[in-house]
Backbone as a chain_set.jsonl record, in Angstrom:
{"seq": "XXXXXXXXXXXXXXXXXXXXXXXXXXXXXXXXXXXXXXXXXXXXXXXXXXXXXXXXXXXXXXXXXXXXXXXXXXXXXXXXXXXXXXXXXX", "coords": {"N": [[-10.98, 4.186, 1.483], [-9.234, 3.064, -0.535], [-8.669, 0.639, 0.635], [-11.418, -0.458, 0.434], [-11.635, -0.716, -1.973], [-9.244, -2.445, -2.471], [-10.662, -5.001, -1.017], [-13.133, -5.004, -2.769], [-12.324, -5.581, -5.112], [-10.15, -7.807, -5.543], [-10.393, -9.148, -3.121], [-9.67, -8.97, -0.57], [-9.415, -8.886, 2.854], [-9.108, -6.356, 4.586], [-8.428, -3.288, 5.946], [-6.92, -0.968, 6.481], [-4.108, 0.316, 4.095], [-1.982, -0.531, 5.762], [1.234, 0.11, 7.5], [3.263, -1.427, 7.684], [4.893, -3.999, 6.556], [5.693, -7.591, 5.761], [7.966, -9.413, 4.239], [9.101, -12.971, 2.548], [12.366, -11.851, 0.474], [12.501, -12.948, -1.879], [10.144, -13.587, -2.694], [9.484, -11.505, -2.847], [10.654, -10.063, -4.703], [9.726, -12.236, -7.131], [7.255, -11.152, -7.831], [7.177, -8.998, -9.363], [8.24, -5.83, -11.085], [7.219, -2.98, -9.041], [4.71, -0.091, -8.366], [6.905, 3.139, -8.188], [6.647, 5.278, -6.4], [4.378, 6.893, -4.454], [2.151, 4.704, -4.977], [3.055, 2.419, -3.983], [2.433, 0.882, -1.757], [-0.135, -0.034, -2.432], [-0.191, -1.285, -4.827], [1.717, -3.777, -4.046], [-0.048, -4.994, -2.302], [-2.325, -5.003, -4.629], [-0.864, -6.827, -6.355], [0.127, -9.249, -4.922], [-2.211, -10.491, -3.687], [-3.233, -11.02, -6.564], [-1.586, -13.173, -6.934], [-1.874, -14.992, -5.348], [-0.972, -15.063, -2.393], [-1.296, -15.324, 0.859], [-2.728, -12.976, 2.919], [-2.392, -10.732, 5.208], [-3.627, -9.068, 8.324], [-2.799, -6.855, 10.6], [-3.178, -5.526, 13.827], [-1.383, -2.529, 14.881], [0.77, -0.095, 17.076], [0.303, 2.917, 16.335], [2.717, 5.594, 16.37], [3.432, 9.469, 17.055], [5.039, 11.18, 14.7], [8.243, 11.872, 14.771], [10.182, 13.06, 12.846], [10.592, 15.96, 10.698], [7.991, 16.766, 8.053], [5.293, 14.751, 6.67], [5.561, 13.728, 3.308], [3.2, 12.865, 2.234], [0.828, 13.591, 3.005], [1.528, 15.9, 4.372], [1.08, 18.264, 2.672], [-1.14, 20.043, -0.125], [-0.087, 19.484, -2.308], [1.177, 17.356, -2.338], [-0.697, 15.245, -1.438], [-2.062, 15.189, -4.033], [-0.714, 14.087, -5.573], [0.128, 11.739, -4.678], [-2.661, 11.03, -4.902], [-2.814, 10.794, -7.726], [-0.604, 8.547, -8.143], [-1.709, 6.123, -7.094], [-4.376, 6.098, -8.33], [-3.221, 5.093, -10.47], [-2.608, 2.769, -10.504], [-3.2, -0.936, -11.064]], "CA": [[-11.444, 4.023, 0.135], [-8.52, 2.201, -1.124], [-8.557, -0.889, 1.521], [-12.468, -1.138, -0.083], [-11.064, -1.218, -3.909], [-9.331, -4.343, -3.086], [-11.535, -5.802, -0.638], [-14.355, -5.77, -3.771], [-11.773, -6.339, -6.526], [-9.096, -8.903, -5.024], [-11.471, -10.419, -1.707], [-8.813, -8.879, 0.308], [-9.954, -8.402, 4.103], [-8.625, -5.074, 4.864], [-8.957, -2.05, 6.672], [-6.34, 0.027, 6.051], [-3.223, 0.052, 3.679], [-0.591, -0.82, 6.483], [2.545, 1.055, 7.645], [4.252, -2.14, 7.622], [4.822, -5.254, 5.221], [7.061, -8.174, 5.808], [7.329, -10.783, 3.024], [10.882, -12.549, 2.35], [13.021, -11.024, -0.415], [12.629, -13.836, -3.091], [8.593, -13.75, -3.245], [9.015, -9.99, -3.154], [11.616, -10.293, -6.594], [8.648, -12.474, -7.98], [6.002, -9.817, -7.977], [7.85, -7.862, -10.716], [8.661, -3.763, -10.784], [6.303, -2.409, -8.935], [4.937, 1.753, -8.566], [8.213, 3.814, -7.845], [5.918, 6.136, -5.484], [2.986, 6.623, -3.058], [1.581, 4.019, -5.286], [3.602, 1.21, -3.741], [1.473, -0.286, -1.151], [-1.292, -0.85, -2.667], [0.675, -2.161, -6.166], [1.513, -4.215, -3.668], [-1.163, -5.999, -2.396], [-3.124, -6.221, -5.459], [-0.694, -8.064, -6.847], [0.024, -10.349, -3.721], [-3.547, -10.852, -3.966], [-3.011, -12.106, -7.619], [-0.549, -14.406, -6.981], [-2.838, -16.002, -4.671], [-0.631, -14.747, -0.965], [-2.14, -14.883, 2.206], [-2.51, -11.108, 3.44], [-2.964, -10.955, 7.064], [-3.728, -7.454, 8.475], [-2.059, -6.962, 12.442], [-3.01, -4.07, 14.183], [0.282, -1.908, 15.152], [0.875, 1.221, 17.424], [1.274, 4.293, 16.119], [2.981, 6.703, 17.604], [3.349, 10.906, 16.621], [5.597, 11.609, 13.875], [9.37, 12.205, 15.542], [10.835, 14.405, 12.626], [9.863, 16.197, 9.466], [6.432, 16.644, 7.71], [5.049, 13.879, 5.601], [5.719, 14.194, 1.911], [1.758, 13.163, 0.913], [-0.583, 14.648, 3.932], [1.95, 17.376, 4.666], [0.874, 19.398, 1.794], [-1.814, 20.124, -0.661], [0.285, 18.951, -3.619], [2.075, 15.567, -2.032], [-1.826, 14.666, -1.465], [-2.41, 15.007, -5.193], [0.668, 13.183, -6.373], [-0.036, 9.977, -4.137], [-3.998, 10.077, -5.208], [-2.567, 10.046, -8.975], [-0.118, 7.163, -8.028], [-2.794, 5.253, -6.665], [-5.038, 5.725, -9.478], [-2.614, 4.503, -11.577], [-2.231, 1.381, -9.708], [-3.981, -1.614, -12.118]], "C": [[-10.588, 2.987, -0.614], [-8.58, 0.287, -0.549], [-10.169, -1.316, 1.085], [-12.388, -1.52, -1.144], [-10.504, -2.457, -3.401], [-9.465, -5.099, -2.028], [-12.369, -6.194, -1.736], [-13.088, -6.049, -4.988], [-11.045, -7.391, -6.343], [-9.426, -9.382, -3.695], [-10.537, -9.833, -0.767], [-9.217, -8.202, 1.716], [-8.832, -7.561, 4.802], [-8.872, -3.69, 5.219], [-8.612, -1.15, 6.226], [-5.05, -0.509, 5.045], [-1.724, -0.877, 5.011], [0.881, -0.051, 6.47], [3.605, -0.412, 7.573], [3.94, -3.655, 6.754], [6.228, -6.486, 5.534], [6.123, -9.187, 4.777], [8.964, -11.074, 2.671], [10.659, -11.964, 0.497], [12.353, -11.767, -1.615], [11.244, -13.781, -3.538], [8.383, -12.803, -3.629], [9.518, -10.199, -5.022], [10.166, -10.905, -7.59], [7.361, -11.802, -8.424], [5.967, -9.043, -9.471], [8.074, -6.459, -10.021], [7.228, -3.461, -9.94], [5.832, -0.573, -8.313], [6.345, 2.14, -7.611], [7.826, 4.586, -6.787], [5.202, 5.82, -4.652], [2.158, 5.094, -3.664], [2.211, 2.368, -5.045], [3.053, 0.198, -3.343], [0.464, -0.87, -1.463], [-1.002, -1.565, -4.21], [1.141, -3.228, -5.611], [1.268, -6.145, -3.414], [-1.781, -6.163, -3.404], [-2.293, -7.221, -5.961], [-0.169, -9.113, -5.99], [-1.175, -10.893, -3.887], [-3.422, -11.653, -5.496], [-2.609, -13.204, -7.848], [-0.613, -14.935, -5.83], [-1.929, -15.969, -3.043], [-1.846, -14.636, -0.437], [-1.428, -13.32, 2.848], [-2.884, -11.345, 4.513], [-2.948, -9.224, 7.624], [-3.583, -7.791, 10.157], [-2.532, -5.79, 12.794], [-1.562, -3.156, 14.695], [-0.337, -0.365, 16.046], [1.349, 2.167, 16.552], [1.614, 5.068, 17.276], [3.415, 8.168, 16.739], [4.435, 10.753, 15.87], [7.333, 12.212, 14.792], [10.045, 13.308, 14.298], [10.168, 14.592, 11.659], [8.408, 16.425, 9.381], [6.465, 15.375, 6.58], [4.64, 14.758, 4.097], [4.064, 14.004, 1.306], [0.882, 14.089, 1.979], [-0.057, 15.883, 4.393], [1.77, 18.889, 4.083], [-0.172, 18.963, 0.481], [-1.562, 19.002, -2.011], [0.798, 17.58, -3.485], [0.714, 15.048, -2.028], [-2.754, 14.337, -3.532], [-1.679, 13.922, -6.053], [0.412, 11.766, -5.68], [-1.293, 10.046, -4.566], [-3.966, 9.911, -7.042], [-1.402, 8.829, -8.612], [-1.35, 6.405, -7.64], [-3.89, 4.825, -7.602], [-4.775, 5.206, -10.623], [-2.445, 2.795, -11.433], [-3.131, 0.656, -10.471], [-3.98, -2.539, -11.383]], "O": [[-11.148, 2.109, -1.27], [-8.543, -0.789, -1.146], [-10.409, -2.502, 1.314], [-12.934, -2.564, -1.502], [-11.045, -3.516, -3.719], [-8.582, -5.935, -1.834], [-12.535, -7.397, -1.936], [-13.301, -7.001, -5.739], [-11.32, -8.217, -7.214], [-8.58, -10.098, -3.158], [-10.692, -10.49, 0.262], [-9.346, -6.978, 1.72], [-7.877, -8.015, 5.432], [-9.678, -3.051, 4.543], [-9.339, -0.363, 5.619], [-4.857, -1.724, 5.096], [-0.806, -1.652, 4.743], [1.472, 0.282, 5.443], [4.804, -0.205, 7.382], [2.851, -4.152, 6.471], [7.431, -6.224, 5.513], [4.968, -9.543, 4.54], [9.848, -10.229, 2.53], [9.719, -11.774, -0.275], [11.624, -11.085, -2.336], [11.055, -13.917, -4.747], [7.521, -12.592, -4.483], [8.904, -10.39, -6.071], [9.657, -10.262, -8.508], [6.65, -12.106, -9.382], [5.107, -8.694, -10.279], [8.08, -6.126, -8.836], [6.174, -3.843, -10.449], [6.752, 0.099, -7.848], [6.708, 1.556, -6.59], [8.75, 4.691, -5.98], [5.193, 4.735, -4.071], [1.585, 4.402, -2.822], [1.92, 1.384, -5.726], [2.958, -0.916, -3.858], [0.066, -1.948, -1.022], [-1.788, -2.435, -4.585], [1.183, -4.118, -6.46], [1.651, -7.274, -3.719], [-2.077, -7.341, -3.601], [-2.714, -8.372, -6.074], [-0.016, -10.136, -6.659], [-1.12, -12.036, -4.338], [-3.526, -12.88, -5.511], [-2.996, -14.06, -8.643], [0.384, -15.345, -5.235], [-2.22, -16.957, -2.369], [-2.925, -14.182, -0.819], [-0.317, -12.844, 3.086], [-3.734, -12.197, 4.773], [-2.18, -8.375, 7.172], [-4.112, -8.714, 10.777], [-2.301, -4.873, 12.005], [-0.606, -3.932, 14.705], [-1.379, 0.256, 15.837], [2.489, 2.265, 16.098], [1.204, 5.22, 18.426], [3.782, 7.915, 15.591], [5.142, 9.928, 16.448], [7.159, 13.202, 15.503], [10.434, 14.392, 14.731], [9.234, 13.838, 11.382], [7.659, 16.329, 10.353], [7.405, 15.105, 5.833], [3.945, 15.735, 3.816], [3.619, 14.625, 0.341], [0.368, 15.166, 1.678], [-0.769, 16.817, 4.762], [2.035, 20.012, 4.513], [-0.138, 17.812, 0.046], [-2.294, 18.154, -2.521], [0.834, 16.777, -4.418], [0.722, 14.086, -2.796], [-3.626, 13.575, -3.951], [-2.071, 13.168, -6.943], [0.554, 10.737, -6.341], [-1.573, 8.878, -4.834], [-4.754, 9.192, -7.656], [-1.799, 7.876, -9.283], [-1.958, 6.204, -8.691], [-4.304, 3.674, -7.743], [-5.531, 4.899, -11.545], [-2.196, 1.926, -12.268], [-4.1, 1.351, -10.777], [-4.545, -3.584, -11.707]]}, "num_chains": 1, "name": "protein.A"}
């Protein structure tokens, strides 16, 4: 759902959010603050997308989870708290 928000709002050809992001330091700094939370990745890309970056989407292995539970799909309430970050995302 999210990788279709900014495919139609910011043209961005995308599948999924991505587990991984490289970009150097100095373009990152130019971005500005961006969400403190779950709402990172896709705060992001839209604004990469604004400031006219090329986004390139790689496929990557996953592989099973080695420790812990995840803080948003591990529980009812981490799933609520990242789909209000996200909705906050402008």
């Amino acid at each position: 759902m999210l990788a279709s928000w900014l495919r139609c709002r910011y043209g961005l050809e995308l599948r999924d959010l991505a587990a991984m992001r490289v970009v150097r330091r100095a373009e990152l700094a130019r971005l500005g603050p961006l969400h403190p939370r779950s709402g990172y990745p896709l705060a992001l890309l839209a604004r990469a997308a604004s400031a006219g970056w090329r986004v390139v989407e790689r496929d990557i292995t996953y592989r099973p989870r080695s420790h812990g539970v995840s803080k948003v799909s591990g529980s009812l309430l981490g799933t609520l708290r990242a789909a209000r970050d996200f909705w906050s995302v402008r």
